[in-house]
C-alpha positions as CSV (number, residue, x, y, z in Angstrom):
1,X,26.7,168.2,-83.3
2,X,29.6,165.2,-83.8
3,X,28.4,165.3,-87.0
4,X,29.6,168.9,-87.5
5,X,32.4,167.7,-85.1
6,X,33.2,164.8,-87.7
7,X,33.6,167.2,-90.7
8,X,35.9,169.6,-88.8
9,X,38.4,167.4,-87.9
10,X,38.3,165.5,-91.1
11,X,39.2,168.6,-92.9
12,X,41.6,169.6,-90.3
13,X,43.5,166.6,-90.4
14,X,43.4,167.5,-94.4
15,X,44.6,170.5,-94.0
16,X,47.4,170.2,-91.3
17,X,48.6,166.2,-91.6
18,X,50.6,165.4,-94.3
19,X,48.9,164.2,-97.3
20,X,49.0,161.0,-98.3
21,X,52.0,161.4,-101.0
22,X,53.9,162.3,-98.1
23,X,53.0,160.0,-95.8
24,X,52.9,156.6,-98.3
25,X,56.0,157.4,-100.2
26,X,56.5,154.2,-101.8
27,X,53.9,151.6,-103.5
28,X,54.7,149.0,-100.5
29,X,53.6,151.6,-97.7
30,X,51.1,152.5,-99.9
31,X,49.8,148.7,-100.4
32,X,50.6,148.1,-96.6
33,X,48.1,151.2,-95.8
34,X,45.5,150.0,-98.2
35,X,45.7,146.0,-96.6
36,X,44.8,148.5,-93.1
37,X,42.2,150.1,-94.5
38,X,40.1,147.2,-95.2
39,X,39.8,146.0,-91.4
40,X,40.1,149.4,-90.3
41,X,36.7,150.2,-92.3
42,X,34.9,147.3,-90.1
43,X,36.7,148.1,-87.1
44,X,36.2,151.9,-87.5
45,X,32.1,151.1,-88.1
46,X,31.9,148.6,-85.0
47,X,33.2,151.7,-82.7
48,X,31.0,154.0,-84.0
49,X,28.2,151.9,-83.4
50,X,29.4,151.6,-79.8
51,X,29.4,155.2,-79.9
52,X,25.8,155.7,-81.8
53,X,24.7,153.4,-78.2
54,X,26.4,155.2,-75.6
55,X,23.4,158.1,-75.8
56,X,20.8,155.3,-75.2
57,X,22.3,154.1,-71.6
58,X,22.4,157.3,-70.8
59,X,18.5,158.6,-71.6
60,X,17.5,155.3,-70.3
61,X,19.1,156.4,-67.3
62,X,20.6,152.8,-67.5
63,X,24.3,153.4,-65.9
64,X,22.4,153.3,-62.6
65,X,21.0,150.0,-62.8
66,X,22.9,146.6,-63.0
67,X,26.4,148.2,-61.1
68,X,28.7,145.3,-61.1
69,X,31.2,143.6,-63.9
70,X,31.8,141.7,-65.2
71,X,28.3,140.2,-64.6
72,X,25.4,142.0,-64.7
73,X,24.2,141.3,-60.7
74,X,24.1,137.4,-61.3
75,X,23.8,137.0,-64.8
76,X,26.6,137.0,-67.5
77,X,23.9,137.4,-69.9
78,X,20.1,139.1,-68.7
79,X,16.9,137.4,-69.3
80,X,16.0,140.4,-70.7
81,X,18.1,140.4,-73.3
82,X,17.3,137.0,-74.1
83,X,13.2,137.7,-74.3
84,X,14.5,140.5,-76.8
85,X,16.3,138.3,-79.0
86,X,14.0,135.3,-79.1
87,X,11.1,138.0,-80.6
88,X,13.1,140.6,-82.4
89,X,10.3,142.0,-84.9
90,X,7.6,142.2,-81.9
91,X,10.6,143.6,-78.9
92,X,12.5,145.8,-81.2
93,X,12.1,149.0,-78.8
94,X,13.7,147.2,-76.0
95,X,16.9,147.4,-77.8
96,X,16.2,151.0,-77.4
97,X,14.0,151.3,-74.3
98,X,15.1,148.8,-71.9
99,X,17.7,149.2,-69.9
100,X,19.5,146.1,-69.5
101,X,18.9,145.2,-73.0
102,X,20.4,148.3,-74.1
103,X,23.1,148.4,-71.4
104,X,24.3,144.6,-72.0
105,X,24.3,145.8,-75.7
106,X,26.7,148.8,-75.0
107,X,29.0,146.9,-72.6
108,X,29.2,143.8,-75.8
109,X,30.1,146.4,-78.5
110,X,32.7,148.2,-76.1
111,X,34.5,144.8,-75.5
112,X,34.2,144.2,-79.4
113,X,35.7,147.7,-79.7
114,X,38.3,147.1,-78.3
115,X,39.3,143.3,-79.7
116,X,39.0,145.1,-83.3
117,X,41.5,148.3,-82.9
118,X,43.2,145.4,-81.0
119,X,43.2,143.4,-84.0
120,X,43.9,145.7,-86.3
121,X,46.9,147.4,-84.1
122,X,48.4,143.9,-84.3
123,X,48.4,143.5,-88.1
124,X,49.1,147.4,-88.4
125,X,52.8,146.1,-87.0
126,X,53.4,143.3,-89.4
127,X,53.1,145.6,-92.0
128,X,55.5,148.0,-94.0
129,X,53.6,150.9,-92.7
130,X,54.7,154.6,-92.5
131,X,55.9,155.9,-89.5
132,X,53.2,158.3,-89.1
133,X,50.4,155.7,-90.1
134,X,51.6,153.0,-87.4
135,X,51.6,155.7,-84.6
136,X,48.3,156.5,-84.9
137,X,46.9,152.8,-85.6
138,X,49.0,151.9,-82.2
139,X,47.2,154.8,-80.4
140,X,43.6,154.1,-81.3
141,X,43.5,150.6,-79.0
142,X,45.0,152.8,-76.2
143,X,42.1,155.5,-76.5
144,X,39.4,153.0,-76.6
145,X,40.6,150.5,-73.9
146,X,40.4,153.8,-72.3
147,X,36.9,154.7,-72.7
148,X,36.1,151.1,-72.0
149,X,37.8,151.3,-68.2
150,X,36.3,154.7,-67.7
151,X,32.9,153.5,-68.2
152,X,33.6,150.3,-66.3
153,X,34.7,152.4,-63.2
154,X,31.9,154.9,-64.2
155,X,29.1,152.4,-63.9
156,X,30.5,150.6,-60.9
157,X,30.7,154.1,-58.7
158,X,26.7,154.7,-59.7
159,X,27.2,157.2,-62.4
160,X,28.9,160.0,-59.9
161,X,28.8,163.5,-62.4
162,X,32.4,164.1,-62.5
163,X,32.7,160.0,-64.1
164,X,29.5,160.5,-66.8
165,X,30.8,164.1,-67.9
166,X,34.5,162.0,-67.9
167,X,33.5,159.5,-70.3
168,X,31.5,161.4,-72.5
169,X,34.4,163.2,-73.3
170,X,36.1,159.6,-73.6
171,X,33.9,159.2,-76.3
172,X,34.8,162.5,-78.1
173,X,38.4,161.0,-77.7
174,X,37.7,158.0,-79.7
175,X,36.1,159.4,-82.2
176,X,39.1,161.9,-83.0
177,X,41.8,158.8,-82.6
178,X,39.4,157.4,-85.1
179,X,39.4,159.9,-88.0
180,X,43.0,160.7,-87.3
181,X,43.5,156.9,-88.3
182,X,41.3,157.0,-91.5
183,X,42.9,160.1,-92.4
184,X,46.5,158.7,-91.7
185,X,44.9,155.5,-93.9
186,X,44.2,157.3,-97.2
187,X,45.6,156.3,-100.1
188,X,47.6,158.4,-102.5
189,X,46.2,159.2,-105.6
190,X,49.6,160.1,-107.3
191,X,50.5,156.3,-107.4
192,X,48.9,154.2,-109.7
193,X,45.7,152.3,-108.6
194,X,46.6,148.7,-109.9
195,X,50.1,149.1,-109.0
196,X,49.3,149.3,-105.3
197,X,46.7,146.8,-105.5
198,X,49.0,144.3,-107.1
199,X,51.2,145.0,-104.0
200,X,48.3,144.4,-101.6
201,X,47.5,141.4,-102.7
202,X,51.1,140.3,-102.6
């Protein structure tokens, strides 16, 4: 279904942003989107991963076990997690199947989630970006620090229905803020290739 999902709002933001002419008017914009792209490639794969393990606490039922933060009940880091790690190739299904293992692997990638749109917000603003471009890049950190405090207070109230149903739809969030940023990130194809490059690497 987000696949589906994906594909509708990439070819709506096609359809009804301005393309990328528009939007990059000049090779330095251009160059200044394409020097974004490249973290916001990694940055953009790190939070869908985060995503991808959101539907694993939840059929493990594991946002009802360990209920505090930052610490999960004594330990910053669960013995669990630790067994899984030292034996990798014989544990794999824990990182699927066992619930502090997968939720100590969901609450790392959120906080990573959020030190990469960081990241990349903060060199989106040293660069000659479009107006339109830097709006959305400034926006994505806001919609996943988001999701990260909704799941925070969702896990320490136990999971209460309104909270879950709340941050799944946190999650549909990010994932649009997302595509509207690679969408807002594309290059034009009007200027010409090595010209922007040779501003990019300038």
């Amino acid at each position: 279904a987000l696949t589906l999902y994906c594909g509708c709002v990439w070819y709506s933001l096609a359809l009804l942003r301005p393309s990328p002419e528009a939007m990059h008017k000049t090779a330095e914009a251009a160059a200044a989107a394409l020097r974004c792209r490249r973290l916001a490639l990694p940055a953009a794969g790190v939070v869908a991963l985060t995503l991808i393990s959101g539907p694993f606490v939840a059929g493990n039922d594991a946002g009802r076990a360990y209920n505090t933060w930052p610490k999960m009940i004594d330990d910053w880091v669960p013995p669990e997690w630790l067994s899984t790690v030292s034996m990798p190739m014989t544990k794999w299904r824990h990182f699927f199947e066992e619930t502090a293992v997968v939720q100590f692997n969901h609450r790392c990638l959120a906080y990573t989630s959020v030190g990469s749109t960081l990241a990349l917000a903060a060199y989106a603003a040293t660069q000659p970006l479009a107006p339109g471009a830097a709006a959305v890049v400034r926006l994505l950190p806001l919609a996943v620090g988001g999701q990260m405090c909704l799941g925070i207070a969702t896990l320490l109230l136990y999971v209460p229905i309104e909270l879950g149903v709340a941050h799944q739809a946190g999650g549909v969030v990010v994932l649009t803020s997302l595509l509207t940023v690679l969408s807002a990130l594309r290059l034009p194809v009007a200027l010409p290739v090595a010209a922007v490059a040779a501003a990019a690497a300038a």
